[in-house]
C-alpha positions as CSV (number, residue, x, y, z in Angstrom):
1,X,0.0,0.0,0.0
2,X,1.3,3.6,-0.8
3,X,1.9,5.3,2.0
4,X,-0.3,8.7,1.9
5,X,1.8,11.6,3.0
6,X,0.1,15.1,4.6
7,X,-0.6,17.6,2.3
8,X,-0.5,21.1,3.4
9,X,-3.0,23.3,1.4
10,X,-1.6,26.5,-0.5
11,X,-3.4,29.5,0.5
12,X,-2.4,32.3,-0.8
13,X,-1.4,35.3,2.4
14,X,-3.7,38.2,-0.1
15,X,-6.6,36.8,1.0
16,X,-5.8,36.3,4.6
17,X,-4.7,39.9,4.7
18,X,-7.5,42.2,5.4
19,X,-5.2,45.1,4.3
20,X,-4.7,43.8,1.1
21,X,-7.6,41.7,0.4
22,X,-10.1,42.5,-2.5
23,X,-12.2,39.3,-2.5
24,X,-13.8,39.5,-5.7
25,X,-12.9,42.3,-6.9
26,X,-9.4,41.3,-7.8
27,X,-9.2,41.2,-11.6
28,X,-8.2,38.1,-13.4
29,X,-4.3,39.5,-14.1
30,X,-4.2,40.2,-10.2
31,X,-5.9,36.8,-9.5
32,X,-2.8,35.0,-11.8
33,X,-0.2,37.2,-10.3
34,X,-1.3,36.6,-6.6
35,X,-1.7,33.0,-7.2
36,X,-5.0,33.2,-6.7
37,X,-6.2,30.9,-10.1
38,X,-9.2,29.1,-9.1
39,X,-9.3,30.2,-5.4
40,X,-12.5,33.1,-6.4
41,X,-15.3,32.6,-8.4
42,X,-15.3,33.7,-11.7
43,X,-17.3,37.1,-11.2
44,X,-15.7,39.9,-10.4
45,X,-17.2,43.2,-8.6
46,X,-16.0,46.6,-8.4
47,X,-15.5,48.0,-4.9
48,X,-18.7,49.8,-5.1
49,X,-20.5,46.5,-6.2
50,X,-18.9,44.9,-2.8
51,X,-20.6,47.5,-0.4
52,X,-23.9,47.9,-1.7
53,X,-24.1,43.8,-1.2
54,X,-22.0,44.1,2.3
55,X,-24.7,47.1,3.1
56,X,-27.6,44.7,2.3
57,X,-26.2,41.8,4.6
58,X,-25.6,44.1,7.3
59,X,-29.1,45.6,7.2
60,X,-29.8,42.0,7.6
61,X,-28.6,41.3,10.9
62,X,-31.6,41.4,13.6
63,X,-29.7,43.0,16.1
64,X,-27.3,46.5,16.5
65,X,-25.0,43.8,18.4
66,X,-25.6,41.2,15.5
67,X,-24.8,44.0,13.1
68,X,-21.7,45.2,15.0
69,X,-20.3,41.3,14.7
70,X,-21.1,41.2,11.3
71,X,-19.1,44.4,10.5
72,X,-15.9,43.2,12.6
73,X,-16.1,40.4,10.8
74,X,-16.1,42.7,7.4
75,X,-13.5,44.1,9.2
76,X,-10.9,41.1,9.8
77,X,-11.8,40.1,6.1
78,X,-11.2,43.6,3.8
79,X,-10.5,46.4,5.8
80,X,-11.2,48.8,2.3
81,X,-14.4,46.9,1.9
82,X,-15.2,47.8,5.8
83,X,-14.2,51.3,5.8
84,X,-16.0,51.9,2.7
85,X,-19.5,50.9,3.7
86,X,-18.5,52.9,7.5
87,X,-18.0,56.0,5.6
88,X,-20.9,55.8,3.1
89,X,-23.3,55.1,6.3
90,X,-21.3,56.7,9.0
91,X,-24.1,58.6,10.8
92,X,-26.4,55.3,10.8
93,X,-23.3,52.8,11.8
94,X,-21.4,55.2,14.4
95,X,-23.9,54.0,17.3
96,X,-23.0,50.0,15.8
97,X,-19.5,49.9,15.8
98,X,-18.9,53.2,18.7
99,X,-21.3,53.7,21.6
100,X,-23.5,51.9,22.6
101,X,-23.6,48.7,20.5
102,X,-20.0,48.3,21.2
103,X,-20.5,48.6,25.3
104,X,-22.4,44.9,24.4
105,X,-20.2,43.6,22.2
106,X,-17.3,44.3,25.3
107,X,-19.5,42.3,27.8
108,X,-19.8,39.6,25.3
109,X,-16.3,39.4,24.3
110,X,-14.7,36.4,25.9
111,X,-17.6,34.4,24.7
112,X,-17.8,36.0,21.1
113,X,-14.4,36.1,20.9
114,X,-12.9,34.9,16.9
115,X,-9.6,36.1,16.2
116,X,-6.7,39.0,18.1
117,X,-7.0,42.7,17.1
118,X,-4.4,44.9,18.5
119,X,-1.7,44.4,21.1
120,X,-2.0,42.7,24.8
121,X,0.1,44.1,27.5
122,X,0.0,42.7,30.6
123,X,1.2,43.8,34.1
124,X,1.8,40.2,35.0
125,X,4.5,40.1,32.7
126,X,5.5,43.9,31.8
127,X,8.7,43.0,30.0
128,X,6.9,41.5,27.0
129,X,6.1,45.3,25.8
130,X,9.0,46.0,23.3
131,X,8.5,42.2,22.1
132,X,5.0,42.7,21.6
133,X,5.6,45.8,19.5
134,X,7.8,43.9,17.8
135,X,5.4,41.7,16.3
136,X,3.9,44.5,14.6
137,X,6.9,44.4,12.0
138,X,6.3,47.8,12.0
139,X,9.1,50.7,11.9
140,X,9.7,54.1,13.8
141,X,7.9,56.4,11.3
142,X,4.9,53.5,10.1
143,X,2.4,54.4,13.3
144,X,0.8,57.9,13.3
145,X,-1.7,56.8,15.9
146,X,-2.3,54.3,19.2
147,X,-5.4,54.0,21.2
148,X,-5.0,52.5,24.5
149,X,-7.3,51.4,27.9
150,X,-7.1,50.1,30.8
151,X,-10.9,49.2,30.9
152,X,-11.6,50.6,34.4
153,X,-14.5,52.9,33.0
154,X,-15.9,51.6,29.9
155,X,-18.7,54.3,28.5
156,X,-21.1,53.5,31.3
157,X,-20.9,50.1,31.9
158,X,-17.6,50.4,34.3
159,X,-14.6,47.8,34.5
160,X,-14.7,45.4,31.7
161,X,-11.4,43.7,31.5
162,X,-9.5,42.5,28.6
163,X,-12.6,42.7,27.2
164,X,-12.1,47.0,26.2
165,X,-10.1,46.6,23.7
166,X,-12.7,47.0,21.9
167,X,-13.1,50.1,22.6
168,X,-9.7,50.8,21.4
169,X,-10.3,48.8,18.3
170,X,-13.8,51.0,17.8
171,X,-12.1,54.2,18.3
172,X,-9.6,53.7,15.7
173,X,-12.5,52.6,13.8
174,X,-14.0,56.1,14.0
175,X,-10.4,57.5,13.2
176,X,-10.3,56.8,9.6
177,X,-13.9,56.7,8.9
178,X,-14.5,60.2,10.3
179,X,-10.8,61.7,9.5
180,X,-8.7,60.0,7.1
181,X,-6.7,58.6,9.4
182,X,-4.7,55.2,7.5
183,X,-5.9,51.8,9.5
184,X,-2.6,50.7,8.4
185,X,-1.0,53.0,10.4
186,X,-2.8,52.5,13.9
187,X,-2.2,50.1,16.6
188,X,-4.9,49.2,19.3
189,X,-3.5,48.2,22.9
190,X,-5.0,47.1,25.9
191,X,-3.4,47.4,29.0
192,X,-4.4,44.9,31.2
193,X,-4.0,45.4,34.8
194,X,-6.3,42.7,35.8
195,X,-10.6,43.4,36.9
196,X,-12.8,44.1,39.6
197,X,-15.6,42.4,38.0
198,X,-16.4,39.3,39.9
199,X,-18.6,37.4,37.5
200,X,-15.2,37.9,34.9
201,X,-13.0,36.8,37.5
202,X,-15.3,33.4,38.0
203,X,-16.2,33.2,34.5
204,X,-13.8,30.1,32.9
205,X,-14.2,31.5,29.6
206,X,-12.8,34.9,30.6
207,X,-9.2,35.7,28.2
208,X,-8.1,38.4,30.5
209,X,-5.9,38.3,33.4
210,X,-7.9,36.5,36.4
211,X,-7.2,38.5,39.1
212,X,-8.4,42.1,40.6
213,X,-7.1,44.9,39.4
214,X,-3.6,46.4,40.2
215,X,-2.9,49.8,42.0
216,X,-0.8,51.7,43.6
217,X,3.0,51.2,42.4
218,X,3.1,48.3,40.4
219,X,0.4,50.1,38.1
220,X,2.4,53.6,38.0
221,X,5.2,51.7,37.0
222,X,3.4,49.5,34.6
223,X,2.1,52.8,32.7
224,X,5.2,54.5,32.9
225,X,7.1,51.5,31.2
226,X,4.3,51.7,28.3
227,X,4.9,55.2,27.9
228,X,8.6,54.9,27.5
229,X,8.4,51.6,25.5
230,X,5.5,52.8,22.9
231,X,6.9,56.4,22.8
232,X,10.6,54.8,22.0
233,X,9.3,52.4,19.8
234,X,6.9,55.0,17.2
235,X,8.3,58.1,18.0
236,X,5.9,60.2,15.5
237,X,2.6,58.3,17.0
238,X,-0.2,60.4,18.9
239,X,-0.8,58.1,22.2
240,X,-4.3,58.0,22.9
241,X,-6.0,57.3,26.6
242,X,-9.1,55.9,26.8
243,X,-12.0,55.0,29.4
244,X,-9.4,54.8,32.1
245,X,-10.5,55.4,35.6
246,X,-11.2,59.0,37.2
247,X,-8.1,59.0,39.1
248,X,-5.6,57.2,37.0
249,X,-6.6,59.6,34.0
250,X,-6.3,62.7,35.3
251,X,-2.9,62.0,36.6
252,X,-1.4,60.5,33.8
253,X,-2.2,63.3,31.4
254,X,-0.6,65.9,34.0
255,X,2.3,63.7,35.3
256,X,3.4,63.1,31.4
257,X,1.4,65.0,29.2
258,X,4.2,67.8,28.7
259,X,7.0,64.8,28.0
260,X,5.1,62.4,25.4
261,X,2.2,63.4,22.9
262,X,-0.5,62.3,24.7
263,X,-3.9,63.1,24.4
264,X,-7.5,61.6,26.4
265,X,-10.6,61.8,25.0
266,X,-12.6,61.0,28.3
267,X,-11.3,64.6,29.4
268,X,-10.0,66.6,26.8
269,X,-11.9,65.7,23.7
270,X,-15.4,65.6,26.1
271,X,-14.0,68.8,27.1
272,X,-13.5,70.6,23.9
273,X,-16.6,69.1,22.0
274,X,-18.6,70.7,25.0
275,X,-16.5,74.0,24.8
276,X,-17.3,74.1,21.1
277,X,-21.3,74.0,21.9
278,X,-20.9,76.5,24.6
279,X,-19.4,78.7,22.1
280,X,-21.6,78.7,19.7
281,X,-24.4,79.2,22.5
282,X,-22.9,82.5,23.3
283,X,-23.0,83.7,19.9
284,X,-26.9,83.6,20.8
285,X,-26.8,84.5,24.5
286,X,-24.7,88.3,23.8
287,X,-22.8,87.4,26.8
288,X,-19.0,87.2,26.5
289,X,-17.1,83.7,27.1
290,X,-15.6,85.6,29.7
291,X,-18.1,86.7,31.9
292,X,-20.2,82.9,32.1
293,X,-20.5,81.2,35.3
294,X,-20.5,77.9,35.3
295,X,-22.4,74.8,37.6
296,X,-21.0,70.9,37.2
297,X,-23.6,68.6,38.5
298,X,-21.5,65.9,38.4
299,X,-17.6,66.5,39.4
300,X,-15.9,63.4,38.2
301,X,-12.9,63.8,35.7
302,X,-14.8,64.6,32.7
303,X,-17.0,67.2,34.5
304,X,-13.9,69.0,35.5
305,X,-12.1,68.2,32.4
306,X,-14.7,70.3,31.2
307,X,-14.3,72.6,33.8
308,X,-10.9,73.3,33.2
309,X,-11.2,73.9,29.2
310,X,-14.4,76.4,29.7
311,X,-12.2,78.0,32.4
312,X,-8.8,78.0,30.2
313,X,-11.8,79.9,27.2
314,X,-12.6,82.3,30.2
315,X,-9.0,82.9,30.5
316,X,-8.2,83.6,26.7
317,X,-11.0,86.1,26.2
318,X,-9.7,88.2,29.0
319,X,-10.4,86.9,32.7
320,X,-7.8,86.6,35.1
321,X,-7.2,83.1,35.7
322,X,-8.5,84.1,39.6
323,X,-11.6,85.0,38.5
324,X,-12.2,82.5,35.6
325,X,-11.4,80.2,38.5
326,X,-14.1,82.0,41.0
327,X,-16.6,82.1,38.3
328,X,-16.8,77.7,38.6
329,X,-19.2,76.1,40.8
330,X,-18.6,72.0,41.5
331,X,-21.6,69.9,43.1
332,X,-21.2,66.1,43.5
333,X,-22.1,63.8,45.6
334,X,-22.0,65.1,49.5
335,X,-23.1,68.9,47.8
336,X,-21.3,71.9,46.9
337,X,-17.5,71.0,46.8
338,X,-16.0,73.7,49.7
339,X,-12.3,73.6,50.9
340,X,-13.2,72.0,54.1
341,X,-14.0,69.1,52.5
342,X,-11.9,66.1,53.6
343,X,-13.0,63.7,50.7
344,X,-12.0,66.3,47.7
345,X,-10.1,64.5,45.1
346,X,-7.1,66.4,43.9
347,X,-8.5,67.9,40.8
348,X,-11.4,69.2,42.2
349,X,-9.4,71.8,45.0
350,X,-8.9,74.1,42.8
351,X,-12.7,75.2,42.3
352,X,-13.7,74.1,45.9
353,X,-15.6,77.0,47.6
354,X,-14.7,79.2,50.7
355,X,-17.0,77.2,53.5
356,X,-17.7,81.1,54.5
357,X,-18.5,82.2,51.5
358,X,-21.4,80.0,51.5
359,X,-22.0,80.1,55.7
360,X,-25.7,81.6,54.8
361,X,-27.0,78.9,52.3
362,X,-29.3,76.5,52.8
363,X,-28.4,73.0,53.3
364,X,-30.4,69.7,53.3
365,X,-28.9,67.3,55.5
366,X,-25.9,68.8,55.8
367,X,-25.2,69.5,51.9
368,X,-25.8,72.6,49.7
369,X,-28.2,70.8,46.7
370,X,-28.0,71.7,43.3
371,X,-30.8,73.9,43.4
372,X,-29.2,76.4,46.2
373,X,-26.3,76.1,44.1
374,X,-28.4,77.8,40.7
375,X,-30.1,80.3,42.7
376,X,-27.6,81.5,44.6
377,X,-24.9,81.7,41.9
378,X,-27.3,82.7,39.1
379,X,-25.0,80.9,36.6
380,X,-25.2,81.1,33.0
381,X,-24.3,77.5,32.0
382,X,-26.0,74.1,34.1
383,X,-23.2,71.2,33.0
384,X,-24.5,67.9,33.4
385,X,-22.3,64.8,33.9
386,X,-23.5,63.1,36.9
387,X,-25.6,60.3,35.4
388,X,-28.1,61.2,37.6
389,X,-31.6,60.9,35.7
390,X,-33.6,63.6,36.2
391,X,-31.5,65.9,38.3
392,X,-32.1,68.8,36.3
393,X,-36.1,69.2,37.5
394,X,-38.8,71.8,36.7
395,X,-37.4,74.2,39.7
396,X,-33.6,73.8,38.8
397,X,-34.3,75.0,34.8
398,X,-36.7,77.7,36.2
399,X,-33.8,79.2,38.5
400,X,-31.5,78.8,35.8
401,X,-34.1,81.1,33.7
402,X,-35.0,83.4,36.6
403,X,-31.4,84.3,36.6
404,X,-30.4,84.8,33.0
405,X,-31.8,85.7,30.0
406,X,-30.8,82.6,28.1
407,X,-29.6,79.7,30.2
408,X,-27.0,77.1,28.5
409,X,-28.1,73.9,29.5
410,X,-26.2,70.8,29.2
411,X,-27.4,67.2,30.5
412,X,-24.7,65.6,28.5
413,X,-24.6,62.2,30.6
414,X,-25.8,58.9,29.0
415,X,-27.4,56.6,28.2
416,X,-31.1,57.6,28.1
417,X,-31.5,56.3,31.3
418,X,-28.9,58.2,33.1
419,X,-29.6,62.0,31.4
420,X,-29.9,64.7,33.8
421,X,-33.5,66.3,31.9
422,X,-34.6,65.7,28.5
423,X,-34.5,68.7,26.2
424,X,-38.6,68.8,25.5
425,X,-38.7,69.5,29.0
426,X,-35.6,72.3,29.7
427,X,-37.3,74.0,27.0
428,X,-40.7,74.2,27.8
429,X,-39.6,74.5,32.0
430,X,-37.4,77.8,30.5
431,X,-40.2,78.8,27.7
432,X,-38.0,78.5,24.8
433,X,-35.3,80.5,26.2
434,X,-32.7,77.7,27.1
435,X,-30.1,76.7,24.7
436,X,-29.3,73.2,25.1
437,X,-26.7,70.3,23.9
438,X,-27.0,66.5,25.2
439,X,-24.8,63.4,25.1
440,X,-27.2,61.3,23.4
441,X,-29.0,61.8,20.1
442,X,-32.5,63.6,20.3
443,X,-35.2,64.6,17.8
444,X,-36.0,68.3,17.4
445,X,-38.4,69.7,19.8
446,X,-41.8,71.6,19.0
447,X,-42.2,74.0,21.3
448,X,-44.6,77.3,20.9
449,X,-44.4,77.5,17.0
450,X,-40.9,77.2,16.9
451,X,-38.4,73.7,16.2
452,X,-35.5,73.3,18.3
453,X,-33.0,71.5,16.9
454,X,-30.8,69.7,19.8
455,X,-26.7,69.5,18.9
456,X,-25.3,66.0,20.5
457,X,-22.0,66.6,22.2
458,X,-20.7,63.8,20.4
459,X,-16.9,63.4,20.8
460,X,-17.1,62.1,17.3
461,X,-17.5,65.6,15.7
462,X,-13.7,67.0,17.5
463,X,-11.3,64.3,18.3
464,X,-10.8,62.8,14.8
465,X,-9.7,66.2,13.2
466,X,-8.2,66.7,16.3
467,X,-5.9,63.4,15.9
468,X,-5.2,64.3,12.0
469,X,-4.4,67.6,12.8
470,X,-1.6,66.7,15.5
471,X,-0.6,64.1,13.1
472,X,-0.3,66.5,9.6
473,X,1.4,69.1,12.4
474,X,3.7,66.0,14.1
475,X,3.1,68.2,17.2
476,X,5.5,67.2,20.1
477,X,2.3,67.8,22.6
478,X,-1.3,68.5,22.2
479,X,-1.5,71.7,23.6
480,X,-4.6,73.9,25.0
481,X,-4.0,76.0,22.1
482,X,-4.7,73.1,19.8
483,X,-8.1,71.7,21.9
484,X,-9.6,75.7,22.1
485,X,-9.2,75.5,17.5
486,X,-10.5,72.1,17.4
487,X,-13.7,73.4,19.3
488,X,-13.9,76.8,17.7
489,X,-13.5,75.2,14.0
490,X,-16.7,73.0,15.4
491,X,-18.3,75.9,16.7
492,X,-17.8,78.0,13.5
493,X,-19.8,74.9,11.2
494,X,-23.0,75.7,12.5
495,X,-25.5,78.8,11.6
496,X,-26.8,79.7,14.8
497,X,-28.6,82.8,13.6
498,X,-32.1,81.2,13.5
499,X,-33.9,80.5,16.3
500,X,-34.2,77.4,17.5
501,X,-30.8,76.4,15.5
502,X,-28.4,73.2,16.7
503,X,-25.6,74.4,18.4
504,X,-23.9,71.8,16.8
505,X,-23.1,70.1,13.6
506,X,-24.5,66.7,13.1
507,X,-22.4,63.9,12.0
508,X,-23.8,63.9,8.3
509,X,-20.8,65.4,6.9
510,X,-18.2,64.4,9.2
511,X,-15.2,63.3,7.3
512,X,-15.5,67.3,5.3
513,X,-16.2,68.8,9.1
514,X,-13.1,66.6,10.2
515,X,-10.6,68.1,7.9
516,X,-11.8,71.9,8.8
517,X,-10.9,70.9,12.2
518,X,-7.6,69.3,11.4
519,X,-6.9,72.5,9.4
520,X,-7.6,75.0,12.6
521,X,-5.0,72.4,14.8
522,X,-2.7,72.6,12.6
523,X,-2.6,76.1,12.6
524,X,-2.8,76.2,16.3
525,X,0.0,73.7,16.6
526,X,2.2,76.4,14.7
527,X,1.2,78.9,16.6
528,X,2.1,77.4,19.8
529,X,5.5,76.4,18.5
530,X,4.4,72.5,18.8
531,X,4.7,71.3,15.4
532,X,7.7,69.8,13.8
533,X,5.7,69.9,10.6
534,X,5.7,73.6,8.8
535,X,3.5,73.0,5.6
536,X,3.6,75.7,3.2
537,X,-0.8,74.9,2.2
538,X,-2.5,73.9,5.5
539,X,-5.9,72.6,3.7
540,X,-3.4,70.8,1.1
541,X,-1.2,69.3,3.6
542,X,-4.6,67.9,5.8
543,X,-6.8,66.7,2.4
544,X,-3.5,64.6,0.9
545,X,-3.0,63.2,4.9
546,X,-6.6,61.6,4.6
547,X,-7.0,58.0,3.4
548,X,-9.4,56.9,0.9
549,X,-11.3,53.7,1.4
550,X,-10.1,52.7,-2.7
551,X,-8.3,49.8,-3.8
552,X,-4.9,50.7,-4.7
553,X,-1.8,48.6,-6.4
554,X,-0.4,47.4,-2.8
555,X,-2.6,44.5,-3.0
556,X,0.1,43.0,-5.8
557,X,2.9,43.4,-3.9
């Protein structure tokens, strides 16, 4: 008898590649030159062909999570094809592949889990990081762009694990759909530092480290050594923090923020997209940026992210940094934040009250509420970041109104579930007069003869051109200078001259609104001596930066 030997198949690495792969739409001289005779049917379909049938068998999908695995898997297949249908639909599929679909789809992912995107980096074995990197095959100057988390604070959902990356994978995601940015040139990382969650640790499926999270020393160190390592490793790349924990965020951007280019969406780009729709709100208030007073219900690390940018606006349109300070009223949990406070967190001393400033208002139980707070301060803007549903009531919005003549209202938390007052209500609790922006999409409102269109503080309209623009720059930092241009170019895209206007653009046109944006950082990057980049055309320099989900020649080589 012949003895049979083992066979091992030939399969061409083009089709295996999602940045290279076509599918079908490789033309037969491609298809002999790649090897590829009699791996594809016979058919071939142009790049448009492919989305409109990709489109169809997404729409397909029962679920947003159903349609957000079906896109992934688009996504490990053909990254053109994926990034082509994303940008032709991105207003529909930016809640499917971003927040919230992808919050489920990060619960689900030991269990749904198909194949590795991205890097792991794990503090149980911390020298591993310039190996790891290493398997990117990648050089100093081939990454413009990494998005890291810890997964402490996933959207709203909290500490997920291994599981955020995700997140990191989603935000890159929105990157080059939204801004041009080139998927070949990004890296996705997930730090993990181990999780809180019990039902991960005792779940046997769970791919993350199984034990609770690390603090203190160990984790300072940890972050420090991926600083220095990813920093070393792609010199030119924009390091991107995401969803970490209130704490560890806030000091990691000031501890290193002035020695590596690092920038955090869950503060600054929160920060400036809100800035942006409080500027455009006092084009229609008459009242100068630096003369608002501010309220933050809700004085966590993106409330006085927030904070700090509308103060640093104050500041720049002619307030001393004393009273742009003084003008900033905090309320959390236990009340109005005063100095003699022993449970302040760090960032939050530095707008924390004189306790006799405030010796003569009232106080329930001890605490001065949110309403004392409004009319005592008469401020101009009500922030909202608390997740507290329904904090905002009838008497709150009426104080607001009582003491100016057109109250900024923000109730940016979300979910749904988790929004401080819904903008049907703020209006008709104000009579038309307040000008509002919310975290979460909202239909206009009809309200005494006269639609109000609601602008979503979406982080999705500033950070993109905010990334290209420190990229086309190759700024050494991302300065305040560079976050105050991102949200005025965002501020500038919107007509606010007719009543009831958005105070912010939608996401229709975001990939055009992106690379305004980019152009104003730029700019503001020169200005602030940043950039190592000095091009001659801005506009030029940003539009040629932008990838274009096309087939090129690199798939034959």
């Amino acid at each position: 008898m012949t003895e049979r030997h083992a066979r091992t198949p030939a399969t061409p690495g083009v089709l295996l590649d999602p940045l290279r792969n076509r599918g079908v739409a490789f033309v037969p001289e491609e298809r002999e030159t790649l090897g590829l005779t009699g791996r594809l049917p016979a058919g071939v379909l142009t790049l448009d062909q492919q989305a409109r049938r990709a489109y169809q068998q997404m729409e397909m999908q029962g679920t947003d999570l159903a349609k957000n695995v079906y896109l992934e898997q688009l996504h490990d297949r053909n990254e053109t094809l994926y990034f082509k249908v994303l940008t032709e639909h991105l207003a529909e599929l930016l809640p499917i592949v971003y927040d919230p679909t992808v919050g489920e789809a990060i619960e689900k992912y030991s269990h749904e889990y198909r194949r590795p995107r991205g890097i792991f980096l794990s503090i149980d074995r911390p020298d591993d990081m310039e190996k790891a990197f290493a398997t990117l095959q990648l050089g100093p100057e081939d990454v413009d762009l990494i998005v890291c988390t810890d997964a402490e604070e996933i959207l709203g959902i909290g500490d997920w694990g291994v599981g955020g990356i995700q997140i990191s994978v989603g935000k890159l995601a929105v990157y080059t759909a939204a801004a041009g940015i080139d998927p070949s040139r990004v890296v996705a990382v997930s730090l993990d530092v181990g999780t809180d969650r019990k039902s991960l640790l005792e779940d046997p499926l769970y791919l993350g480290n199984r034990h609770p999270r690390m603090r203190g020393a160990e984790y300072d160190a940890f972050i420090e050594q991926y600083l220095e390592t990813a920093s070393s490793t792609f010199p030119d790349a924009l390091l991107h923090f995401e969803d970490f924990g209130p704490s560890n965020a806030r000091r990691i951007l000031e501890q290193y923020g002035g020695r590596y280019r690092i920038f955090n969406d869950d503060m600054q780009g929160t920060g400036a997209i809100t800035l942006a729709a409080a500027l455009a709100a006092v084009k229609v208030a008459g009242v100068r940026m630096r003369d608002q007073r501010l309220v933050v219900f809700g004085a966590g690390t993106a409330g006085v992210g927030i904070a700090d940018q509308l103060r640093d606006a104050m500041i720049r349109d002619g307030a001393e940094p004393e009273q742009a300070v003084s003008q900033v009223w905090l309320i959390d949990k236990q009340g109005l934040l005063t100095r003699d406070m022993t449970d302040l967190r760090d960032f939050q001393q530095t707008y924390a009250r004189d306790p006799a400033e405030v010796a003569d208002w009232a106080r329930d139980d001890g605490a001065i509420s949110l309403l004392e707070t409004v009319r005592r301060a008469e401020p101009t803007i009500l922030l909202g970041t608390s997740t507290v549903h329904g904090a905002f009531t009838r008497e709150v919005v009426r104080a607001m109104a009582e003491g100016t003549e057109r109250p900024i209202v923000f109730p940016i938390s979300n979910p749904t579930s988790r929004i401080e007052a819904m903008p049907a209500d703020v209006i008709a609790w104000s009579e038309g007069k307040a000008l509002v922006a919310t975290g979460i999409p909202v239909p206009p409102v009809d309200y005494g003869g006269v639609t109000y269109r609601i602008g979503q503080a979406n982080n999705a309209l500033l950070y993109p051109g905010l990334g290209l623009g420190t990229i086309v720059s190759g700024a050494s930092q991302v300065t305040a200078g560079m976050l105050l241009a991102a949200a005025r170019a965002v501020a500038d895209q919107v007509d606010v001259s007719g009543q009831g206007a958005s105070l912010l653009p939608s996401v229709e046109n975001l990939r055009e609104s992106s690379a305004i944006t980019a152009t104003a950082v730029v700019g503001a990057a020169l200005e602030d001596g940043v950039a190592t980049c000095k091009p001659t055309d801005i506009g030029e320099a940003v539009r040629e930066a932008m990838w274009q989900p096309v087939y090129t020649d690199g798939a034959t080589r």
